[in-house]
Structures are given as structure tokens and as C-alpha cells.
N, C-alpha and C positions, 0 to 999 in steps of 0.2 A: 637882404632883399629876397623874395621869393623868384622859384626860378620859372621864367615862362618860356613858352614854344613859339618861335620865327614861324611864320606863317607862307609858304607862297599858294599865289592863287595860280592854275594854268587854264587860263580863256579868263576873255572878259563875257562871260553868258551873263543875262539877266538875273540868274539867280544869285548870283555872284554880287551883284552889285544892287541887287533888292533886298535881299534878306540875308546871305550869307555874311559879307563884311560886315555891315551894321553890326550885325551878331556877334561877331569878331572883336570887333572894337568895342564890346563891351563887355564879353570875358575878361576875367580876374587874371589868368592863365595863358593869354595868347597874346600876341604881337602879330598886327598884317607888316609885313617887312617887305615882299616881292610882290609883282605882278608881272604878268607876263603873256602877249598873244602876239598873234603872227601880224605883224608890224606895231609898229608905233604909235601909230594913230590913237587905237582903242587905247594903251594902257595911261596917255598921255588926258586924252578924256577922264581916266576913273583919276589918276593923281588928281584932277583940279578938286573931286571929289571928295578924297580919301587921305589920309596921311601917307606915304609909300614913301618906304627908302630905298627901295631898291625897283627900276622896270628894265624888261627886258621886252624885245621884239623877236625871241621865241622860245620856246616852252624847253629848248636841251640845254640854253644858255643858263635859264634860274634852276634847271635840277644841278645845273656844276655849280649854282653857290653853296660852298660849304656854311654857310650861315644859317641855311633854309634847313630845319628841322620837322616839320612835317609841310605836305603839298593838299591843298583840296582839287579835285576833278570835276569841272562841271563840263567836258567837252561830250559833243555828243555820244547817244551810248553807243554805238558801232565803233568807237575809237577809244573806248575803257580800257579797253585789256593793253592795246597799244602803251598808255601812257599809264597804266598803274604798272605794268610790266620797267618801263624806264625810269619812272622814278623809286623803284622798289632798289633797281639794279643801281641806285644814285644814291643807296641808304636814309631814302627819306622814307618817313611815317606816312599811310594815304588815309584820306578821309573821299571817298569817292560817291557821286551822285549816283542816288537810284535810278534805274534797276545796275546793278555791281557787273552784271555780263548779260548776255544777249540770249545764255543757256548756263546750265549745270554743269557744264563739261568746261566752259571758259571760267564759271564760280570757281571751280574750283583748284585748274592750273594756277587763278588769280595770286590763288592762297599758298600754295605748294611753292610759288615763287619770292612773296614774302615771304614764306616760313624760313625759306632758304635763305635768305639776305637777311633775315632779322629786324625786320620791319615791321611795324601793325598797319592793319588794313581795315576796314571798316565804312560799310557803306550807308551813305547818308540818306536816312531815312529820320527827318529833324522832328517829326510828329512823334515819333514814339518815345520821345525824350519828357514831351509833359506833363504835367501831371495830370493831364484829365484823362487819356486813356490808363492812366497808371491807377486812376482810381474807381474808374470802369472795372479795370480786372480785379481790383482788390475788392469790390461787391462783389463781384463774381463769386472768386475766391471763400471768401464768405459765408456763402450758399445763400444770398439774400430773394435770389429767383430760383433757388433750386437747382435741380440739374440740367444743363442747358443743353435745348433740344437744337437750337436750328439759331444762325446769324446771318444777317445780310451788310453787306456795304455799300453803299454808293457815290461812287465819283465824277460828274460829270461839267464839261463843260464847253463852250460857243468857241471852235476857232474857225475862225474866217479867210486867217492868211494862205493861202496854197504855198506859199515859200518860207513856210516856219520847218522848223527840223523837225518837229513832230508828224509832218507830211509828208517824209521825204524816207522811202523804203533803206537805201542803201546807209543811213545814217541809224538807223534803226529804231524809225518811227513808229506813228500808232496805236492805238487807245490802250492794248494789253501792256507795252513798253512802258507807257507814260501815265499810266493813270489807274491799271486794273491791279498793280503791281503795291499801291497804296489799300487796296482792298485787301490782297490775298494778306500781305505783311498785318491786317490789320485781323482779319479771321485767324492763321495762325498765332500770332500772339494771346488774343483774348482764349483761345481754345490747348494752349498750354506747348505750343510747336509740335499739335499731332500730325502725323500721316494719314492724308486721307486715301480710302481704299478706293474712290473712281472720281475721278475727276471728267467733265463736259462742259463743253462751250458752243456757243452759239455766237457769230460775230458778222457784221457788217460790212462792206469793203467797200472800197474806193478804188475804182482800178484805174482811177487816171494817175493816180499816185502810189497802186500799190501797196498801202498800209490798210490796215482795217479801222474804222472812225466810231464805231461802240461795239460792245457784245459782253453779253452775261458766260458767267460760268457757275457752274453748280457743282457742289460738292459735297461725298458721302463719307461718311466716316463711322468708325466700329461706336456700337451702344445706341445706336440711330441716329445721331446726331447728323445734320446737315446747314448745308450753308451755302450763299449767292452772294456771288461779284455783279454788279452793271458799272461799267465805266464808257464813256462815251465823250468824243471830240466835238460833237455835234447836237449836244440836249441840255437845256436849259442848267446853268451852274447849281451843282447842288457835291455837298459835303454831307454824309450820314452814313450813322452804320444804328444796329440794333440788335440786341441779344433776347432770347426766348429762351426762359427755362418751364419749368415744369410749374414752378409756384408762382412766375411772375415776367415781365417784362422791363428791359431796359430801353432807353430811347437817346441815342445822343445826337443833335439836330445840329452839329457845327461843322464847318471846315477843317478840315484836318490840320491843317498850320494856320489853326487860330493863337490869337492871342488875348489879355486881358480876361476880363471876368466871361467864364464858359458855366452854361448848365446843360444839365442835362436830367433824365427822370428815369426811377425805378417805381414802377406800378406792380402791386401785391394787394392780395387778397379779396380777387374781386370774386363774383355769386354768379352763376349764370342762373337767369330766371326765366324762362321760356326759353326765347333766341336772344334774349339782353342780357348783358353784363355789369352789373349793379356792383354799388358798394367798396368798390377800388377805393384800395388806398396809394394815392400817390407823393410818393417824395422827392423832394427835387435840393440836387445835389449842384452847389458850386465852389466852383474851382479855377483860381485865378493861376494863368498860363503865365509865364514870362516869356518874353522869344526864345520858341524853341532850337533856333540857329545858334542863342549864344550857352541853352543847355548844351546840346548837342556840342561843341565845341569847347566847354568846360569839360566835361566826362572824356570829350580824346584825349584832351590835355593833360588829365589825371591818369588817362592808361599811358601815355610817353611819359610822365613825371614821376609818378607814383606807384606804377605796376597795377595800378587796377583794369578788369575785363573789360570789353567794347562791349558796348550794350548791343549794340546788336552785333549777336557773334554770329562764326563760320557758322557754323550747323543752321541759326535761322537763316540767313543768305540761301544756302546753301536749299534747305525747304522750300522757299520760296521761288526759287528758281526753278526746284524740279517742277512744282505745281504748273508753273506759267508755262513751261514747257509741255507739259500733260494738256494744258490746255490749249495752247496751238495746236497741239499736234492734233488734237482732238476734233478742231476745226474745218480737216481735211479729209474726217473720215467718210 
């Protein structure tokens, strides 16, 4: 029989029980075996849901089961370093929610702490698992639009609640945390994990709560290349990014953790003819997603079972973290 990975979960968050276990429970390679949140209640709701052989009513009690072979994190992000820090010290494998730390300086003790315990750590970021940005970069790659001049992404979306964690400063809320962080991951990977040379942001705030609820960031990089984040708590829900090369243009018009049949479009060869642009040729590219939770969760599985790399390794973390920092910090200038 093939060997699979004991699963604990620590919190019952929503993402946990939308998308994450379903996920779960449909890997080849994983077993949900724990759950675990601070009383009873929550984890006794997801059993009637889920298969669980094991709950627990709090998060130090499932890191001492020695059965639990890797742990996912979905608590909020002001309490990451916390609990990847214990479960690293508990020898379990982490699979933790985006953004991995709150700075580059937490990114990175993250890692230095697993490295030392001998643990993999790997932050979840389940979009970049499937195959539609995977086939975005492979046009890329390509040269099917040339060399690419400028990308933008967009992330936005209506929350309403004043009592969700994404509104809540000291938990570490707010559009850059929770939303801009799916841009920047998405510019550096299509752009090959470059450094960019000036990073700028412009952002929005909320000072009854202390988070900031939209703001663009702009970013330069060597060869002229540039590129733009909009993420926002507060504007109409929208999923989109697009790439501009020199010969052509990409368009991809989805939500980032879609699923089922995705298109998207490469336009080439058009004419400018006065001020109009004539004669495009456009191709339209599809590419059926599976859930990218239970990608994502198959690939951990093979880095605990099989010694393959985490798709998203330290260095991009680690990029993306400096950016988002460059760009707060940038917000204060």
C-alpha cells in the first residue's frame, strides 16, 4: 500500500473547511486524521462534516500526537510565526497560510527554525499549483508576446463585516496582508523571481480599524520592465492579472483559486492604423483546473514522501515578503 501523510489541521478557519479538507480528502497522498481549535465546540461541528479520527480542544495537544505527520496553518497571520515555530519544534512538516510572516525578517527565522528541526515548511499559496498560471508562464516563456514589458494584477473584493480578521490590525489584517500578497506572488513568478529595483505604493486606510482596505503598488525593474498590484477589501470582486510584451498581449479574466474549465487569451499581431489597432490575432487558451487545494496538498505530500522541492520555495517566500515590506514601508514615506 502506498504510504500517505496524517494530516492535522490547527483552527477551524473557513478556509479550512471550504476548500482546504475537501482538498484533502481527495488527495491520493494525504489522510485528514486531526483537528484541533481552542475548545470543543468548533472541531465537534467539522467531525459531523468530515471524517476525523482524531479532535482535540487545543492546538499543543494535536502537535504531541506522534501520528500527525504534517500540520496545515490557517490561524491568523499575526500568530504564524507562533505556531509554525511549535509545530516545527513538535517535528511536524508545515503547510502554512498566506502571507508565511508579517515581514522578511519573520520569513525568514521561519525557515532557519525548520531548517534546524528538519521539517519542511512551505507556504500556501494553492493558486500557483494550477495549471492555468502554469501555462500563462510557459507562453511566456515561449516568447509568444515577446519580451515582456509591464504586468498588472488585480485583487479585489466587498467585505462588509468590521469583525472579520482581515479588519482587525493587531491580528494582521488588511488589503496588502490578505490580498495584495496574491498579486505580488503572481508578478514575481510570471517575471522569473526577479528583484525589483523600486518598489511604491499607494494605500487607503481605515483608521477605525487601523488596516488599510485597497492600495496599488507599482514596480520597476532592470530592462524597463514594470508592473502594478490593486488589491482592495472594498471594490467590487474582481480576479485578474495581464501580461504586455513587446509583440503581444496576455489576458487572464479568472479568479485566482478557480476551478474547472479556465480561459484565457493571447492577442498578437495586431497593425496600428492611424490611432486603431487592426487585424489582431487572437487565441484563446483552455485549461481545466482541478482544485488547486488538493494540487497543492498532493506536491507537499511528495516533498514529505518522496524528497521532491516545495513548489513554492524559501527564496520566492522570501522575495515576496521583501516586496510587501518595500511596499508598506513605502506608504509612509
Amino acid at each position: 500500500m502506498d504510504k500517505k501523510v496524517n494530516w492535522g489541521i490547527l483552527g477551524c478557519a473557513s478556509i479550512a473547511k471550504v476548500r482546504m479538507i475537501p482538498g484533502l480528502l481527495n488527495a491520493q497522498n494525504a489522510v485528514l486524521y486531526a483537528v484541533a481549535s481552542r475548545g470543543i465546540e468548533r472541531v465537534n461541528e467539522f467531525a459531523e462534516l468530515f471524517p476525523i479520527e482524531k479532535k482535540y480542544d487545543n492546538y499543543d495537544a494535536l502537535l504531541a500526537d506522534k501520528k500527525v505527520n504534517a500540520v496545515y496553518i490557517p490561524v491568523p497571520n499575526a500568530k504564524h510565526f507562533e505556531w509554525v515555530e511549535k509545530a516545527a519544534k513538535a517535528g511536524k512538516h508545515i503547510l502554512c497560510e498566506k502571507p508565511l510572516a508579517l515581514n522578511e525578517r519573520e520569513a525568514r527565522k521561519m525557515y532557519g527554525i525548520c531548517e534546524e528541526e528538519g521539517v519542511l515548511l512551505m507556504e500556501a499559496f494553492a493558486f500557483r499549483h494550477a495549471p492555468l498560471i502554469q501555462k500563462v508562464k510557459e507562453v511566456i516563456d515561449k516568447g509568444t508576446i515577446g519580451k515582456v514589458k509591464y504586468i498588472e494584477s488585480h485583487l479585489t473584493d466587498v467585505l462588509e463585516d468590521g469583525t472579520n480578521i482581515r479588519m482587525n490590525q493587531s491580528l494582521g489584517g488588511g488589503s496588502f496582508y490578505d490580498m495584495a500578497c496574491y498579486n505580488i506572488s503572481t508578478i514575481s513568478y510570471l517575471l522569473g523571481l526577479r528583484e525589483p529595483l523600486r518598489v511604491k505604493s499607494f494605500a487607503e486606510m481605515d483608521w477605525n480599524y487601523g488596516v488599510d482596505v485597497s492600495n496599488t503598488t507599482l514596480l520597476q525593474y532592470e530592462d524597463g520592465i514594470q508592473a502594478a498590484s490593486y488589491s482592495s477589501l472594498n471594490s467590487y470582486s474582481r480576479g485578474y492579472y495581464a501580461v504586455v510584451g513587446e509583440k503581444g498581449r496576455i489576458e487572464v479574466p479568472c479568479n485566482f483559486n478557480c476551478r474547472n474549465l479556465q480561459k484565457f487569451t493571447v492577442v498578437i499581431e495586431g497593425v496600428t492604423d492611424s490611432v486603431e489597432i487592426i487585424n489582431e490575432k487572437k487565441i484563446q487558451y483552455t485549461v481545466m483546473c482541478p482544485d488547486n487545494y488538493k494540487l497543492e496538498i498532493e506536491q507537499f505530500c511528495r516533498c514529505i514522501l518522496n524528497g521532491e522541492k516545495p513548489l513554492i520555495s524559501k527564496e520566492e517566500t522570501i522575495l515576496n515578503a521583501r516586496i510587501l515590506d518595500q511596499a508598506m514601508d513605502s506608504v509612509k514615506e
